[in-house]
C-alpha positions in Angstrom: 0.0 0.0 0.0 2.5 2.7 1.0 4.7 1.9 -2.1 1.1 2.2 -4.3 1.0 5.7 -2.5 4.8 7.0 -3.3 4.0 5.8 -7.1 0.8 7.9 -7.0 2.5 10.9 -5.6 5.7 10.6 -7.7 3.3 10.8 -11.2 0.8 13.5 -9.6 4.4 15.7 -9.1 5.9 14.9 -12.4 2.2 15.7 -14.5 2.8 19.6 -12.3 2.2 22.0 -14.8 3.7 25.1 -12.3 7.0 26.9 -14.2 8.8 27.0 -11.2 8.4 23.1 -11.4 9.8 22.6 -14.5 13.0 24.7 -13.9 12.5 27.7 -16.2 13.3 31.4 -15.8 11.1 34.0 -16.6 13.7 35.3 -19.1 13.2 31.8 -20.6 9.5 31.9 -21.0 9.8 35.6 -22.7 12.4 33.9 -24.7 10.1 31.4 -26.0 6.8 33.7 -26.5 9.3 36.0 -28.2 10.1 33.1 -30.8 6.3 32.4 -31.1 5.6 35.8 -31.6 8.8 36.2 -34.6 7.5 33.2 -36.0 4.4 35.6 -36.7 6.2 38.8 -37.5 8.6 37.2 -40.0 5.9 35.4 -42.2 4.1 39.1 -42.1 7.6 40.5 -43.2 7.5 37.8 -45.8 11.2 37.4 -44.7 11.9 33.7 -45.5 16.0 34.0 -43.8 14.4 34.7 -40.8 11.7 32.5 -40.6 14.4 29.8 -41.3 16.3 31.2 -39.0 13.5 30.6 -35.9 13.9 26.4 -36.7 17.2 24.6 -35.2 19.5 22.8 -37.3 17.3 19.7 -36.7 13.9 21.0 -37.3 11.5 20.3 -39.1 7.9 20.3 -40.5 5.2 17.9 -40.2 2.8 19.0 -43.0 -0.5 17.9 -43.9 -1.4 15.3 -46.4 2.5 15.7 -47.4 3.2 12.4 -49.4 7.4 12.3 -48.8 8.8 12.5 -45.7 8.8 14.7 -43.0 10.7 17.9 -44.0 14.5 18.0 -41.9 16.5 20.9 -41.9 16.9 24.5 -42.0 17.9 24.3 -45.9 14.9 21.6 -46.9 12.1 23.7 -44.6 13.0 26.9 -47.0 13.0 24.7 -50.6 9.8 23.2 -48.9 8.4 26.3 -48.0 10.2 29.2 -50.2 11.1 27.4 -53.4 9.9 30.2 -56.5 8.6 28.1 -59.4 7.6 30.0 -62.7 7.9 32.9 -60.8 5.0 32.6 -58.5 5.0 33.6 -55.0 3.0 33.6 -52.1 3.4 36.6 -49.8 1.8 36.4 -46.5 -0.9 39.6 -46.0 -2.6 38.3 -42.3 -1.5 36.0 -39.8 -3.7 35.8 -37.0 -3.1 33.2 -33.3 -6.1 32.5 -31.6 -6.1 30.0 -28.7 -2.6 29.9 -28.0 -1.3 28.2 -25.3 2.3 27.5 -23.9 2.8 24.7 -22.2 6.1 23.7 -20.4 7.5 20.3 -20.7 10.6 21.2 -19.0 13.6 23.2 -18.7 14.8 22.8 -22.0 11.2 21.6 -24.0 8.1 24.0 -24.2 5.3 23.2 -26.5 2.4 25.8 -28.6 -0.7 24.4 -29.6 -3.4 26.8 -30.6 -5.4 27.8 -33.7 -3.9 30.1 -36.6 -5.3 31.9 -40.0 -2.6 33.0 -42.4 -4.1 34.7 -45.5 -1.8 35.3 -48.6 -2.0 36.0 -52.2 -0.4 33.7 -54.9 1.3 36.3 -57.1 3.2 35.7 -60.6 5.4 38.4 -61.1 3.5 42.0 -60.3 0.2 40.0 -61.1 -2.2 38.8 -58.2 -3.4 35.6 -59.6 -5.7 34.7 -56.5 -5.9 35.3 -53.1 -6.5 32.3 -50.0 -6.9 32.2 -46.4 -6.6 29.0 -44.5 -7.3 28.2 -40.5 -4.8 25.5 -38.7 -4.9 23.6 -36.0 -1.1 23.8 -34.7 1.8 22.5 -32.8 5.0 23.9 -32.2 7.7 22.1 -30.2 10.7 24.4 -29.0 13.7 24.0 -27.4 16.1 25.4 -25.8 19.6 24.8 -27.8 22.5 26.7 -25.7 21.0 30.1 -24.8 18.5 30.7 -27.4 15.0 28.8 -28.2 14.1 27.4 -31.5 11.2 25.4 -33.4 11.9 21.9 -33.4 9.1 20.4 -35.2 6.1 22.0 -36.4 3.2 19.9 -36.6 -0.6 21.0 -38.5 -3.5 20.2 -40.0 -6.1 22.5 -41.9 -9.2 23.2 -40.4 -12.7 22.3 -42.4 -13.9 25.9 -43.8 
């Protein structure tokens, strides 16, 4: 019975959501809202360096529906992403979070999940050829690599209209 009970209370303290728990600073937690937040800027820039830039060396993208493998890398997540084909591009005009929530796994993991709506237009040349808006159910799983915080993977699927 008592060993039943240490078990019990050993699992209840490891599931502790509390910050202080998990070992990191507040600096650290504005570091990785921060990243979130770039994340958001960048694509509204439509700076695709420092989107990039926001993913370790060993991130990488879970797409939806994608029919190779999972996309490894800070060079394969910008051909995957930024690749210009007949000169068509797809610059980012909104980029909206809702329901975004942090969640700390530990001193060196945290994890988003939440909702986002990114609106663009695909463009070929100077010519709008259409314009799209699309709503995502998302996860983003960061760590800490030395001092800074970057994307490990980022997982998501499209939302029905």
């Amino acid at each position: 019975m008592k060993k039943s009970i240490i078990i019990i209370s050993l699992i209840a303290m490891g599931c502790n959501s509390d910050n202080t728990e998990r070992n990191l600073t507040n600096s650290d937690i504005e570091k990785i809202k921060n990243l979130h937040e770039n994340y958001r800027g960048y694509w509204l820039e439509n700076d695709s360096a420092k989107v990039v830039s926001l993913f370790s060396e060993k991130g990488g993208l879970i797409p939806p529906q994608n029919p190779g493998n999972f996309v490894i890398g800070q060079q394969a997540i910008s051909e995957w992403w930024f690749s210009v084909i007949d000169h068509t591009t797809y610059p980012i005009t909104d980029f909206v979070y809702k329901s975004d929530t942090l969640l700390i796994v530990d001193s060196k993991t945290a994890i988003y999940e939440g909702v986002s709506t990114v609106s663009w237009k695909t463009m070929r040349g100077d010519s709008v050829l259409s314009t799209s808006t699309s709503s995502s159910n998302f996860v983003t799983i960061c760590i800490k690599e030395d001092y800074d915080w970057k994307i490990l993977r980022q997982i998501w699927n499209v939302r029905p209209d």
